[in-house]
N, CA, C and O atoms as a printed pandas DataFrame, in Angstrom:
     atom_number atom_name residue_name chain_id  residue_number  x_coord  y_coord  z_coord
0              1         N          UNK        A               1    0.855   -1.194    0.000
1              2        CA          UNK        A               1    0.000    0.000    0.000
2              3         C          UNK        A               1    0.889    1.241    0.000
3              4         O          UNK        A               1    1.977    1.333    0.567
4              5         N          UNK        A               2    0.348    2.065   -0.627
5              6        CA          UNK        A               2    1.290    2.947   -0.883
6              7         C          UNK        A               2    0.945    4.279   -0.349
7              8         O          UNK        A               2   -0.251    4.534   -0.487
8              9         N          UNK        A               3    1.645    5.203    0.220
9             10        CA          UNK        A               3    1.192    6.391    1.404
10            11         C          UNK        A               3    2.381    6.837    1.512
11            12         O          UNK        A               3    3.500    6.343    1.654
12            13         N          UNK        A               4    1.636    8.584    1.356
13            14        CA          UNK        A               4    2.376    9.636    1.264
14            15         C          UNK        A               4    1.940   10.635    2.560
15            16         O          UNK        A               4    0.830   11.022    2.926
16            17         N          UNK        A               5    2.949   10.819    2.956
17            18        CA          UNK        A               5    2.375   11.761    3.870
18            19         C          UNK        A               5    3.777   13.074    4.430
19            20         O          UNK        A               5    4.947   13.030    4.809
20            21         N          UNK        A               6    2.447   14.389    4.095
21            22        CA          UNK        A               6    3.144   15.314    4.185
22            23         C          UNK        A               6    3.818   15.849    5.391
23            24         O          UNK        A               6    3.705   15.001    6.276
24            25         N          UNK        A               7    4.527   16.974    5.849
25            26        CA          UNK        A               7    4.810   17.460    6.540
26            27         C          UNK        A               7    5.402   19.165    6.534
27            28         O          UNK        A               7    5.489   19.653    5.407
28            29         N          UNK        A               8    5.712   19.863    7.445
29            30        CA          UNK        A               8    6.222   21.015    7.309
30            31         C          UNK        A               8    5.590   22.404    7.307
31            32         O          UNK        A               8    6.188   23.479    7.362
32            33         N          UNK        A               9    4.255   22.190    7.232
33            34        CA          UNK        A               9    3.422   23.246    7.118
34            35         C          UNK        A               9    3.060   24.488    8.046
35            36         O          UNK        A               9    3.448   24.237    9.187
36            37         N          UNK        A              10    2.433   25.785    7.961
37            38        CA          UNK        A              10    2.390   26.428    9.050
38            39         C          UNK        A              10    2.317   27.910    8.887
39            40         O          UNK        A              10    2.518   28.418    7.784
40            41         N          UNK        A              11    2.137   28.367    9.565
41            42        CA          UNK        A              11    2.149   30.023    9.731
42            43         C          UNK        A              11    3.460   30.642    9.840
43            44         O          UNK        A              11    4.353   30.534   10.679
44            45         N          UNK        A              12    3.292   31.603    8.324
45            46        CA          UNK        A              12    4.751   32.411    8.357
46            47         C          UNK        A              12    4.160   33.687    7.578
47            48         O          UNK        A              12    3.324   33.816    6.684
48            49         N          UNK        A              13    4.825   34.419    8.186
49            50        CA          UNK        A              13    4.690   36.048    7.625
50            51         C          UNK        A              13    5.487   36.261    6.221
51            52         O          UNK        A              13    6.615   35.804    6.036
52            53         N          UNK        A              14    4.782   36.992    5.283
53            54        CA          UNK        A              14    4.636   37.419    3.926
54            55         C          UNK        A              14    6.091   37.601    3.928
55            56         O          UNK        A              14    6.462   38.435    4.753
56            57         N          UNK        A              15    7.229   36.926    3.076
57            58        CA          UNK        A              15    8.426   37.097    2.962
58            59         C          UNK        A              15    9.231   35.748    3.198
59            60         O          UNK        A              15   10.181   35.295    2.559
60            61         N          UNK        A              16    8.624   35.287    4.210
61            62        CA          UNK        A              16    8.956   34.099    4.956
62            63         C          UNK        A              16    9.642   32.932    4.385
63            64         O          UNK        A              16   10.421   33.363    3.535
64            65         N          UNK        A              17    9.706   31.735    4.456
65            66        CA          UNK        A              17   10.117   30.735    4.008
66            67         C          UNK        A              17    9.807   29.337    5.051
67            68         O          UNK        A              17    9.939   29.395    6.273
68            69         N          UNK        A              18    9.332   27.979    4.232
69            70        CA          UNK        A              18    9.104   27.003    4.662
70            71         C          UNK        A              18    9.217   26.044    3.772
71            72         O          UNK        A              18    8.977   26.091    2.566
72            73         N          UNK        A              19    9.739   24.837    4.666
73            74        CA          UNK        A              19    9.948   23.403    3.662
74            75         C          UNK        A              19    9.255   22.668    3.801
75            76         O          UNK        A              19    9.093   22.487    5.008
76            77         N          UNK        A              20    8.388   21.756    2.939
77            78        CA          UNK        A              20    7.414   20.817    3.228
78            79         C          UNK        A              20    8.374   19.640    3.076
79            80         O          UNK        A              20    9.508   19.810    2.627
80            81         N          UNK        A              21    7.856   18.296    3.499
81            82        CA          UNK        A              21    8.546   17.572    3.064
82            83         C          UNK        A              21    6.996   16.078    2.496
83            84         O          UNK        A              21    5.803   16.187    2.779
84            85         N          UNK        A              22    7.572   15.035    1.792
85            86        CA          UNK        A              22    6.652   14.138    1.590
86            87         C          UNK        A              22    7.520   12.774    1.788
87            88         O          UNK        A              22    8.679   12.605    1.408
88            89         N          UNK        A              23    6.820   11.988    2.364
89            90        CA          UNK        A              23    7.785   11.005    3.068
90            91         C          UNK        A              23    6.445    9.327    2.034
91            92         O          UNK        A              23    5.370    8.878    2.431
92            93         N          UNK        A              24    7.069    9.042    1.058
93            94        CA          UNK        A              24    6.564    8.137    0.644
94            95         C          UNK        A              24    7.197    6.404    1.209
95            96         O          UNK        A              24    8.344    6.040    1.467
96            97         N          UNK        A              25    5.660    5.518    1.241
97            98        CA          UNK        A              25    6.289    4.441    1.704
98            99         C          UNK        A              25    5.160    3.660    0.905
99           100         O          UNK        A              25    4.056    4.055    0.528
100          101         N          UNK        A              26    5.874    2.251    0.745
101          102        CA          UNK        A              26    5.308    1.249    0.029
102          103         C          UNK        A              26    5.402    1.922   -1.982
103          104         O          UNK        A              26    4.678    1.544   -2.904
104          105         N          UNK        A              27    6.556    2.971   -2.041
105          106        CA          UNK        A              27    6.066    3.552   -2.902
106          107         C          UNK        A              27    7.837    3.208   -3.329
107          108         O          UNK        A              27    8.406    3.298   -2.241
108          109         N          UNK        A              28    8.899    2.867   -4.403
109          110        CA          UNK        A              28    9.948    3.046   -4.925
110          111         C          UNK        A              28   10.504    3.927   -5.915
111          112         O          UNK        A              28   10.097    4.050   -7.071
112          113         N          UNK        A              29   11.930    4.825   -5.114
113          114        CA          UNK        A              29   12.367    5.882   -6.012
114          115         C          UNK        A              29   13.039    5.155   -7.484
115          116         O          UNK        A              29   13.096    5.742   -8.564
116          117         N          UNK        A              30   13.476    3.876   -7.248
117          118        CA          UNK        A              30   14.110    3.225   -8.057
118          119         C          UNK        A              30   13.624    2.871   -8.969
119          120         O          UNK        A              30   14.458    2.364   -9.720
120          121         N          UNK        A              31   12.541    2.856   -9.396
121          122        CA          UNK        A              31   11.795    2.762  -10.116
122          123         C          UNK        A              31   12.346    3.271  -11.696
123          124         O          UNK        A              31   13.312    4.032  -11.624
124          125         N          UNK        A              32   11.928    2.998  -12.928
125          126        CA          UNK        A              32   12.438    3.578  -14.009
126          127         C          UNK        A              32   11.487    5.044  -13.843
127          128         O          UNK        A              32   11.814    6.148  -13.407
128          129         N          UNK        A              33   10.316    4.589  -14.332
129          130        CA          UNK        A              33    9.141    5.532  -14.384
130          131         C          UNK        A              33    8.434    5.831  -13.289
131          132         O          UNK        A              33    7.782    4.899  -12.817
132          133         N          UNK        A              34    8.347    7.484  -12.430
133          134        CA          UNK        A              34    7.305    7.591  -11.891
134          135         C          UNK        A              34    7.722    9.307  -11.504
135          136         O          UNK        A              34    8.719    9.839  -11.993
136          137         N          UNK        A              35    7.157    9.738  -10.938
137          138        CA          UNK        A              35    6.781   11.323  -10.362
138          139         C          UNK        A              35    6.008   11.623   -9.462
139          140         O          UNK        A              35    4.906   11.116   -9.251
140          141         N          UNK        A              36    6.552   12.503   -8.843
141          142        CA          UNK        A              36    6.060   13.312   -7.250
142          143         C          UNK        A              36    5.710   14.600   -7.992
143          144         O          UNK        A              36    6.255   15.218   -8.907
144          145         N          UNK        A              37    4.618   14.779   -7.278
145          146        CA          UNK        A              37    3.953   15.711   -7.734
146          147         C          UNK        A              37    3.513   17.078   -6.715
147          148         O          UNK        A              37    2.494   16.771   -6.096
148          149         N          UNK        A              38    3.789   17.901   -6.511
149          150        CA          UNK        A              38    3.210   18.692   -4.863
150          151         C          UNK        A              38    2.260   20.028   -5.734
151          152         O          UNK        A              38    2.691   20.731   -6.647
152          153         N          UNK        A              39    0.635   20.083   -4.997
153          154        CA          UNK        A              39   -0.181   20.831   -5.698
154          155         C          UNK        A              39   -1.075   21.772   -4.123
155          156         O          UNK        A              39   -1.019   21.634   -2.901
156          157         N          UNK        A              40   -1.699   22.544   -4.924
157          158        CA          UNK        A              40   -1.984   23.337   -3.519
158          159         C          UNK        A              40   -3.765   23.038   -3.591
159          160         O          UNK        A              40   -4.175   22.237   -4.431
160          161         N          UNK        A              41   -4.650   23.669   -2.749
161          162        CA          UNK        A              41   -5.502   23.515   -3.168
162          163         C          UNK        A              41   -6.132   24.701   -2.010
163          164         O          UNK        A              41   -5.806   24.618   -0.826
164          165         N          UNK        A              42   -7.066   25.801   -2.511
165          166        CA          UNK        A              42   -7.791   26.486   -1.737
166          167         C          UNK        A              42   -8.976   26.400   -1.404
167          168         O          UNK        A              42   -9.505   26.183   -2.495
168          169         N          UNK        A              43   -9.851   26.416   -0.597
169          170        CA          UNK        A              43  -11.167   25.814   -0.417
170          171         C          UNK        A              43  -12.072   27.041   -1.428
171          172         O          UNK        A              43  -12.056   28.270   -1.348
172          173         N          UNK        A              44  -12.853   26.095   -2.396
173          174        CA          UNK        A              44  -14.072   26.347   -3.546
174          175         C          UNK        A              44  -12.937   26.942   -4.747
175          176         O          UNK        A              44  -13.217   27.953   -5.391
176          177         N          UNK        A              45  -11.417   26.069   -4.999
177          178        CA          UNK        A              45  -11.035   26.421   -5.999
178          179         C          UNK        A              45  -10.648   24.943   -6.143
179          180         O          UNK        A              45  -10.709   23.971   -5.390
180          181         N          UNK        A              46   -9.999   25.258   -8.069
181          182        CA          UNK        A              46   -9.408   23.942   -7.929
182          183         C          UNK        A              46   -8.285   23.648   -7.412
183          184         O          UNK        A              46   -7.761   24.475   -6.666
184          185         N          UNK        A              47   -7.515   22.161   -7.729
185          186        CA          UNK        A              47   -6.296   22.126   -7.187
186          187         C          UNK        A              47   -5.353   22.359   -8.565
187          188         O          UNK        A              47   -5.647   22.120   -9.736
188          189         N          UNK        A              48   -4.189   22.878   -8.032
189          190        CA          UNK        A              48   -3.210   23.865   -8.650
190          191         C          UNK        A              48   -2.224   22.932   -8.447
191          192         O          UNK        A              48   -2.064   22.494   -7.307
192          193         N          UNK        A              49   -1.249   22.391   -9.726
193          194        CA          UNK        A              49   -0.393   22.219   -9.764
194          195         C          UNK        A              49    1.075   23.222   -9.344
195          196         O          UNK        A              49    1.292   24.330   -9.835
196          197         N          UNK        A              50    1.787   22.665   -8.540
197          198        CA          UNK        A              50    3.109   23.365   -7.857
198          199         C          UNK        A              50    4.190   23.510   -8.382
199          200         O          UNK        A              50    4.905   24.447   -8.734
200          201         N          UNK        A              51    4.217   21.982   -8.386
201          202        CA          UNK        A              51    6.029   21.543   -8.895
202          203         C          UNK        A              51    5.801   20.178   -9.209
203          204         O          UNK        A              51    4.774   19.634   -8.805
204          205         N          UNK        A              52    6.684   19.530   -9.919
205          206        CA          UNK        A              52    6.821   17.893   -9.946
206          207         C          UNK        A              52    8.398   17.632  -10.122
207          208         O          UNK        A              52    9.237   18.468  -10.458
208          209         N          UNK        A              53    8.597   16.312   -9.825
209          210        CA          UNK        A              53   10.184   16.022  -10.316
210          211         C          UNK        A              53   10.241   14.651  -10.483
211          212         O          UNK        A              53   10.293   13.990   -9.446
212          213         N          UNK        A              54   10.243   13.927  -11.794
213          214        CA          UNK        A              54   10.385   12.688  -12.352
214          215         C          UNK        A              54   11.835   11.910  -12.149
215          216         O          UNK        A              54   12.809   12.226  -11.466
216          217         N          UNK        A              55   11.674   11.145  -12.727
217          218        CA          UNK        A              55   12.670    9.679  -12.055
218          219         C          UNK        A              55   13.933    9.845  -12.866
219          220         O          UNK        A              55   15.048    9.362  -12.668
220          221         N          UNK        A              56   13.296   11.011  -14.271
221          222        CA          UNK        A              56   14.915   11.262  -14.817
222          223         C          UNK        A              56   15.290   12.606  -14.823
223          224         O          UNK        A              56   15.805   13.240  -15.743
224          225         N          UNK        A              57   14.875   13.102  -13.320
225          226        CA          UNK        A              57   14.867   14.667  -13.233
226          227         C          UNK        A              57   14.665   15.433  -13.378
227          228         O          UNK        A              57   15.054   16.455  -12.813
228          229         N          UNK        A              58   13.331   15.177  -14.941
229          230        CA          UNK        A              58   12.788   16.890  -15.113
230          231         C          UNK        A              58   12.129   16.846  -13.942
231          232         O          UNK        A              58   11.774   15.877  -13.271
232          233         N          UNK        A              59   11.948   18.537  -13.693
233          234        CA          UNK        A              59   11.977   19.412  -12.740
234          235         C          UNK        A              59   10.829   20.500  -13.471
235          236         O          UNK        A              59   11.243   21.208  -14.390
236          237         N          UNK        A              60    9.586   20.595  -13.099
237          238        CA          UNK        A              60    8.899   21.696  -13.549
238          239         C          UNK        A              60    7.907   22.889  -12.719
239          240         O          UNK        A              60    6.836   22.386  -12.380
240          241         N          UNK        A              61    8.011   23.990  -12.425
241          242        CA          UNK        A              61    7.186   24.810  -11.168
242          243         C          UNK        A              61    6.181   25.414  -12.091
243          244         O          UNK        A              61    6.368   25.327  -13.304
244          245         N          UNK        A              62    5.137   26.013  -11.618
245          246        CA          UNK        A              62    4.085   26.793  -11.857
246          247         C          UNK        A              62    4.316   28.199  -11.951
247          248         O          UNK        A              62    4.669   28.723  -10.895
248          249         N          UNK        A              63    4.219   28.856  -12.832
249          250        CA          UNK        A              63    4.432   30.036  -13.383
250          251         C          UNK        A              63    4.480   30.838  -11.876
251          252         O          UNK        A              63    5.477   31.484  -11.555
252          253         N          UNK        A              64    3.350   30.727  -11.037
253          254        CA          UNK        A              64    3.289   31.594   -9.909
254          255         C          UNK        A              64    4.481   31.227   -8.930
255          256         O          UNK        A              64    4.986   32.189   -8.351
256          257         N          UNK        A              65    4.888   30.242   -8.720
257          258        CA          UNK        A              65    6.043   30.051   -8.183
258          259         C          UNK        A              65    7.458   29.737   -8.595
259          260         O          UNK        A              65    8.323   29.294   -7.839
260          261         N          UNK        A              66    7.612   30.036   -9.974
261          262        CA          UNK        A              66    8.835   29.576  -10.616
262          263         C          UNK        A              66    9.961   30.492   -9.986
263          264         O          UNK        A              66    9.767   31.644  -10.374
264          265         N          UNK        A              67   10.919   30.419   -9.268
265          266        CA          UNK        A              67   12.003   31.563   -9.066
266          267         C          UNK        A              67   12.053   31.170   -7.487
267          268         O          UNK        A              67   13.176   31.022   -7.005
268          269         N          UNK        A              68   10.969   30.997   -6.685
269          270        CA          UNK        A              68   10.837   30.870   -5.299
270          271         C          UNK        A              68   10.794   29.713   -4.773
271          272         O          UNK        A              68   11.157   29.629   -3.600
272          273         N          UNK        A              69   10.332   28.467   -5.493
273          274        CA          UNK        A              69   10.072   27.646   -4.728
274          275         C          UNK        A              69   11.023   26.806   -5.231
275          276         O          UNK        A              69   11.426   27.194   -6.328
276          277         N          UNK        A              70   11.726   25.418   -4.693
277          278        CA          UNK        A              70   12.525   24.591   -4.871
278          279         C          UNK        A              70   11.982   23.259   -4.552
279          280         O          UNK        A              70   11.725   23.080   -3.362
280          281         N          UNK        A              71   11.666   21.918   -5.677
281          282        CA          UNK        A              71   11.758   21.086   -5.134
282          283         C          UNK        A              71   12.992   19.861   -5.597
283          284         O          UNK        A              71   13.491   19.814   -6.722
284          285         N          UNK        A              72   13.238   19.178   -4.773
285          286        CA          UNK        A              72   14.114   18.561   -4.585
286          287         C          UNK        A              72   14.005   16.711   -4.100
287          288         O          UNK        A              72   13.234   16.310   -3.228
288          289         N          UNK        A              73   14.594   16.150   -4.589
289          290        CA          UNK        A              73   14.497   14.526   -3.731
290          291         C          UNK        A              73   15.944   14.188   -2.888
291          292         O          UNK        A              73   17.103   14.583   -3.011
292          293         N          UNK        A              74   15.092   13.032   -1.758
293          294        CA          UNK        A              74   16.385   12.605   -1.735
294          295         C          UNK        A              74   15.730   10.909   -1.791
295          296         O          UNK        A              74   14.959   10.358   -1.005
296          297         N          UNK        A              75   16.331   10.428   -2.941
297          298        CA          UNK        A              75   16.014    8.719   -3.186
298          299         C          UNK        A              75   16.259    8.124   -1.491
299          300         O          UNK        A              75   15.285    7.668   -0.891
300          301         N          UNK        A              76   17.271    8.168   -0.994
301          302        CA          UNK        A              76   17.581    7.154   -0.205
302          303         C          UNK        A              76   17.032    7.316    1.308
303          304         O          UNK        A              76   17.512    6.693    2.254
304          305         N          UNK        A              77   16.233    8.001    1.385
305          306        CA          UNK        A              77   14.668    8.592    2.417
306          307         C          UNK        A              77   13.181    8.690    1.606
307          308         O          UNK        A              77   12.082    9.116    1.963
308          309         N          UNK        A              78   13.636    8.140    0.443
309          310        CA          UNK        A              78   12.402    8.568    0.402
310          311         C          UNK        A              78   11.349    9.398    0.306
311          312         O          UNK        A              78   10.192    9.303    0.715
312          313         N          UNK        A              79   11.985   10.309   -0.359
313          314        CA          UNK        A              79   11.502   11.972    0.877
314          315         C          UNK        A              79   11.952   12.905   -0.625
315          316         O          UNK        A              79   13.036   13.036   -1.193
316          317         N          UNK        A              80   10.292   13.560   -0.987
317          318        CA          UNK        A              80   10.664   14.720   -1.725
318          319         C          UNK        A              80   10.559   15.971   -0.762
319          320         O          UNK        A              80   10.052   15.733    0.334
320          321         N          UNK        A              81   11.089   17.667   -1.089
321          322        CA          UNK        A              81   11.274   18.331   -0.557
322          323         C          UNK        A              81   10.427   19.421   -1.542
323          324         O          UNK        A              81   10.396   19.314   -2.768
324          325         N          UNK        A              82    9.679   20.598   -0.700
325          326        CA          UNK        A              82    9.523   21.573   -1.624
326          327         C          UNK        A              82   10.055   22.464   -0.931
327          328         O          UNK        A              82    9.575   22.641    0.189
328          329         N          UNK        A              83   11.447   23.482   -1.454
329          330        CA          UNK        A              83   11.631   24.645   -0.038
330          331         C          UNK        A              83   10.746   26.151   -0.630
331          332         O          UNK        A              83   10.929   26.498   -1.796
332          333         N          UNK        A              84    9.991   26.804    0.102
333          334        CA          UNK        A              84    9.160   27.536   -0.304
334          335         C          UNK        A              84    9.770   28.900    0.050
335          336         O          UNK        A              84    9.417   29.448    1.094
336          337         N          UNK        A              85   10.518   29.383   -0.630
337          338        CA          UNK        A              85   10.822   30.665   -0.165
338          339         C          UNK        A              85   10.036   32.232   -0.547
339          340         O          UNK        A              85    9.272   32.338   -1.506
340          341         N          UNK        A              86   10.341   33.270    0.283
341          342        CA          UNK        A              86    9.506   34.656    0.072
342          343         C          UNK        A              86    7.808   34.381   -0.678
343          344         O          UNK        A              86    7.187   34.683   -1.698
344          345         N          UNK        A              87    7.665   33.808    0.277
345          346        CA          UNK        A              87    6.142   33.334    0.599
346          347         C          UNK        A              87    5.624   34.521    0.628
347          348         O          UNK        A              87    6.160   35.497    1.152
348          349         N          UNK        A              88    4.172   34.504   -0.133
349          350        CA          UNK        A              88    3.259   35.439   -0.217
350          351         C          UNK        A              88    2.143   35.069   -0.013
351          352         O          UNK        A              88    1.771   33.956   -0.386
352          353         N          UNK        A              89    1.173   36.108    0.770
353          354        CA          UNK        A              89   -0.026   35.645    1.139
354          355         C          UNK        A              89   -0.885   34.898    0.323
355          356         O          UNK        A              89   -1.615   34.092    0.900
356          357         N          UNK        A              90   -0.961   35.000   -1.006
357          358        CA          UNK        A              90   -1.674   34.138   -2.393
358          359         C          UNK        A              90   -0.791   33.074   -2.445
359          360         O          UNK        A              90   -0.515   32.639   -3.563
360          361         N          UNK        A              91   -0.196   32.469   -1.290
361          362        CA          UNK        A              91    0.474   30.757   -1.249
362          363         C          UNK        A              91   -0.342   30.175   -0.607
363          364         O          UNK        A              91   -0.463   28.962   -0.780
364          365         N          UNK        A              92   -1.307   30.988    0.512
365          366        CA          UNK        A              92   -1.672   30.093    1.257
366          367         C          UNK        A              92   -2.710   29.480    0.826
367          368         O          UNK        A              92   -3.662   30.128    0.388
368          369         N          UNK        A              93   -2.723   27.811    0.879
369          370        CA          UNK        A              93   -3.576   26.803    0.566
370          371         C          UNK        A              93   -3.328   25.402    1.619
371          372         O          UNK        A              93   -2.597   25.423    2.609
372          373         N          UNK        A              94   -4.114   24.214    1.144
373          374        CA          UNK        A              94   -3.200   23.237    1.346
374          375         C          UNK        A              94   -2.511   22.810    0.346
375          376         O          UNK        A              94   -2.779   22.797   -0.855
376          377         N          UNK        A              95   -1.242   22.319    1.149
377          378        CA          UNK        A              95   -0.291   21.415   -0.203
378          379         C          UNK        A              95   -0.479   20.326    0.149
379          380         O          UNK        A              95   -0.601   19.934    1.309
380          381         N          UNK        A              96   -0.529   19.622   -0.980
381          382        CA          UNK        A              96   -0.626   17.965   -1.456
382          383         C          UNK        A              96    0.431   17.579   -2.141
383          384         O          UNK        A              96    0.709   18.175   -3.181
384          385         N          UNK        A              97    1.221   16.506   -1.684
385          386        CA          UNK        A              97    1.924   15.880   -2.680
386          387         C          UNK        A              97    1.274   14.652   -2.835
387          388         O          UNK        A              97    0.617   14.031   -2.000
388          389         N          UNK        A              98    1.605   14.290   -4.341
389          390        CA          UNK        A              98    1.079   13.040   -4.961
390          391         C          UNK        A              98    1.971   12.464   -5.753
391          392         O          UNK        A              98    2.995   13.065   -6.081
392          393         N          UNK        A              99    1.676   11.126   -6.196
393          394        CA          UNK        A              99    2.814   10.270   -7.080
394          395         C          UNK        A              99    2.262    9.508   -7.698
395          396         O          UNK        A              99    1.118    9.179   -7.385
396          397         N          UNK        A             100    2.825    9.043   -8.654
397          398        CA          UNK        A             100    2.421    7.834   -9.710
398          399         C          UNK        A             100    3.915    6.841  -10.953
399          400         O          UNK        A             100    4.899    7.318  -11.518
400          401         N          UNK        A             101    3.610    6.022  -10.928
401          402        CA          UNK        A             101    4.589    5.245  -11.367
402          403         C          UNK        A             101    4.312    4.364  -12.287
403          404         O          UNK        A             101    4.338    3.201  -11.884
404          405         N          UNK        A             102    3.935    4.598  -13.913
405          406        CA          UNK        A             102    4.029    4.170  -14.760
406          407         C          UNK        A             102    5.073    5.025  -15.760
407          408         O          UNK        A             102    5.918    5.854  -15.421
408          409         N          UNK        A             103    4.747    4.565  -17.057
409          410        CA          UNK        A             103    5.756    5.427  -18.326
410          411         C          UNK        A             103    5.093    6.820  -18.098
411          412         O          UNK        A             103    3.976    7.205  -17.755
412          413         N          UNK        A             104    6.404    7.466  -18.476
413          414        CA          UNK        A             104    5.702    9.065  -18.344
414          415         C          UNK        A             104    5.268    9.653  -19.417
415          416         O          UNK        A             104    4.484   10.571  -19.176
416          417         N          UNK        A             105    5.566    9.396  -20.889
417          418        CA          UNK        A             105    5.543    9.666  -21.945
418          419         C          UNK        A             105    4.254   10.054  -22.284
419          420         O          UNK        A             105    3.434    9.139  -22.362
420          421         N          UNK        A             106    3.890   11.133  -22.493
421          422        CA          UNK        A             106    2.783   11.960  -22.691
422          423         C          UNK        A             106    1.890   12.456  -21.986
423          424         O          UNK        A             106    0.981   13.174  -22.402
424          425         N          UNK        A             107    2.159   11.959  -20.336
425          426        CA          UNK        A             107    1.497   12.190  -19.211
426          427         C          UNK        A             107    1.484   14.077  -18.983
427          428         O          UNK        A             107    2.165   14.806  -19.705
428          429         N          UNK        A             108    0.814   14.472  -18.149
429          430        CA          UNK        A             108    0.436   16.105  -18.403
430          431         C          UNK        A             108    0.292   16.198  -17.079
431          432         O          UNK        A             108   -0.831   16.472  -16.655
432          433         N          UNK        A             109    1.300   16.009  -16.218
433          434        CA          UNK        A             109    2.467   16.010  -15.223
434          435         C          UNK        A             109    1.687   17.548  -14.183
435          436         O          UNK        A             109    1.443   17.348  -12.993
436          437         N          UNK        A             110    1.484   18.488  -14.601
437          438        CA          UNK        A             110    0.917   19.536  -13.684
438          439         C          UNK        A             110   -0.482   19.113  -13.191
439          440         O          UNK        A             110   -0.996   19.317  -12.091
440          441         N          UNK        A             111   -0.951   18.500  -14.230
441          442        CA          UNK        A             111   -2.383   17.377  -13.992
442          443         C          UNK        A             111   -2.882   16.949  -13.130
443          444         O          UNK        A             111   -2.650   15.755  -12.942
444          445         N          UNK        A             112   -3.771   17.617  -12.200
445          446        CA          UNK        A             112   -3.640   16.261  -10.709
446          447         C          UNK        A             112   -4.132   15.076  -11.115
447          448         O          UNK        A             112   -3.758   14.027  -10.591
448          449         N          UNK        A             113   -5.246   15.126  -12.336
449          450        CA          UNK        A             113   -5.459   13.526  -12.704
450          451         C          UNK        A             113   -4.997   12.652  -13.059
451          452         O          UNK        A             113   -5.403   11.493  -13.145
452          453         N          UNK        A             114   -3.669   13.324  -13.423
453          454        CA          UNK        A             114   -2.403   12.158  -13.532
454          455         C          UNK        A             114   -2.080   11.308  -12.649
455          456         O          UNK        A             114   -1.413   10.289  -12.824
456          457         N          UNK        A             115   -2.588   11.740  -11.571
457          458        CA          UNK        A             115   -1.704   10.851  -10.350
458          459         C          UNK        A             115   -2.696    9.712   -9.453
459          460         O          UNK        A             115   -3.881    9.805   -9.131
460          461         N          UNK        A             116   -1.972    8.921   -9.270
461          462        CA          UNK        A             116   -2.753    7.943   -8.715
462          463         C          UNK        A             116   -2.425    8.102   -6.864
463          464         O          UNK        A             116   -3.474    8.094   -6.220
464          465         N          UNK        A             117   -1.883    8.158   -6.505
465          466        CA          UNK        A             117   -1.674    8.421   -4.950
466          467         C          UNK        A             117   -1.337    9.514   -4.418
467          468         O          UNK        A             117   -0.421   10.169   -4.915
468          469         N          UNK        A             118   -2.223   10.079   -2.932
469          470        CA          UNK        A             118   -2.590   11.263   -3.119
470          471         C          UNK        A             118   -1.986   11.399   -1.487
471          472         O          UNK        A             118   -2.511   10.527   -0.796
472          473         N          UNK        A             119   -1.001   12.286   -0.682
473          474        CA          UNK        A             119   -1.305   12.961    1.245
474          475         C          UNK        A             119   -2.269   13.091    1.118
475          476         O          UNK        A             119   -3.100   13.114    0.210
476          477         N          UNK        A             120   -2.166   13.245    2.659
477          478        CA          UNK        A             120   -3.328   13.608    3.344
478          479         C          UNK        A             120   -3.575   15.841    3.138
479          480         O          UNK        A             120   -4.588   16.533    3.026
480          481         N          UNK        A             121   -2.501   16.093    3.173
481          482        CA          UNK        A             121   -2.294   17.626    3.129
482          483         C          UNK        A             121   -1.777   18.382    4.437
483          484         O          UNK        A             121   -2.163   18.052    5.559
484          485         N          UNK        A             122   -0.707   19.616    4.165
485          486        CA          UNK        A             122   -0.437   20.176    4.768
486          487         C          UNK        A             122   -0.823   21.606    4.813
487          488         O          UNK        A             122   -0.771   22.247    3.763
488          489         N          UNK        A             123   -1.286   22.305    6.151
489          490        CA          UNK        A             123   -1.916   23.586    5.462
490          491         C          UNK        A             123   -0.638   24.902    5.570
491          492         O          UNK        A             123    0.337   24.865    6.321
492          493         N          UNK        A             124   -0.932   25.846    4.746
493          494        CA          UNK        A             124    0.422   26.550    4.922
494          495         C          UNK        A             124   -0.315   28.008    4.743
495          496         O          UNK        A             124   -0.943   28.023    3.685
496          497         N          UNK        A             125   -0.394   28.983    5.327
497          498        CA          UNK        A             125   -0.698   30.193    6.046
498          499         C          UNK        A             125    0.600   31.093    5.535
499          500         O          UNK        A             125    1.814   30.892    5.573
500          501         N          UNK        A             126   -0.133   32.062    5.094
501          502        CA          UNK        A             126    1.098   33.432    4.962
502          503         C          UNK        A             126    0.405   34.260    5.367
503          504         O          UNK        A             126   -0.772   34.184    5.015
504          505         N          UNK        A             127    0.742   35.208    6.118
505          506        CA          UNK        A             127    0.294   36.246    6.979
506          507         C          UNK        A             127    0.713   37.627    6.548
507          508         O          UNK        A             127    1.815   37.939    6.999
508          509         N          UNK        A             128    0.132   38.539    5.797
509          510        CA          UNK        A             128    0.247   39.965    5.411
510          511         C          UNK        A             128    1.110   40.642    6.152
511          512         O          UNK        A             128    1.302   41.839    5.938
C-alpha cells in the first residue's frame, strides 16, 4: 500500500520561508518511471499544480512560483522536498503531494489527474 504523507506546514509572515517535506512508503524511487507531484488547493477552488520532479529529473514549477520555490528529492529517504521561499499571502492553501509510477511519456504532469496516490495535506498560512 502505498502512502504519502506530508509534513512542514504552518504560519509564516509574507516574505517568509518554509519546507514541506513528503515522506513516501510502500512507494519506490528506483523505479524507471514515476513522479512526485506537490499541488496546492484552496477551499471552492481547484487544485493547482506546484512543482513535480520525475525519475529522470525533469523538474517543472508553476508560473506563480517559478524563481521561489525549490523542489528537490532525496532517493535514499524517500523523501521529496519543496523549499518555499519569500512566501506570499496568495500561497496560502493546502499542499498535497502526490505520485504515480508508470511510463511518463505523454502524461500532463501539472495534472492532478495524472496521479494515482494522493497525502493527506499540509496547510500553509502566509500572513500579510
Amino acid at each position: 500500500e502505498v502512502q504519502l504523507v506530508e509534513s512542514g506546514g504552518g504560519l509564516v509572515q509574507a516574505g517568509g520561508s518554509l519546507r514541506l517535506s513528503c515522506v513516501a512508503s510502500g512507494f519506490t524511487f528506483d523505479s524507471d518511471d514515476y513522479a512526485i507531484g506537490w499541488f496546492r488547493q484552496v477551499s471552492g477552488a481547484d487544485r493547482e499544480g506546484v512543482s513535480y520532479i520525475t525519475s529522470d529529473g525533469t523538474i517543472w514549477y508553476g508560473d506563480s512560483v517559478r524563481g521561489r520555490f525549490t523542489i528537490a528529492s532525496d532517493n535514499a529517504k524517500n523523501t521529496v522536498y519543496l523549499q518555499m521561499n519569500s512566501l506570499k499571502p496568495e500561497d496560502t492553501a493546502v499542499y498535497y503531494c502526490a505520485a504515480l509510477s508508470r511510463p511518463l511519456l505523454l502524461l500532463r504532469l501539472w495534472r492532478p489527474s495524472e496521479y494515482d496516490y494522493w497525502g493527506q495535506g499540509t496547510q500553509v498560512t502566509v500572513s500579510s
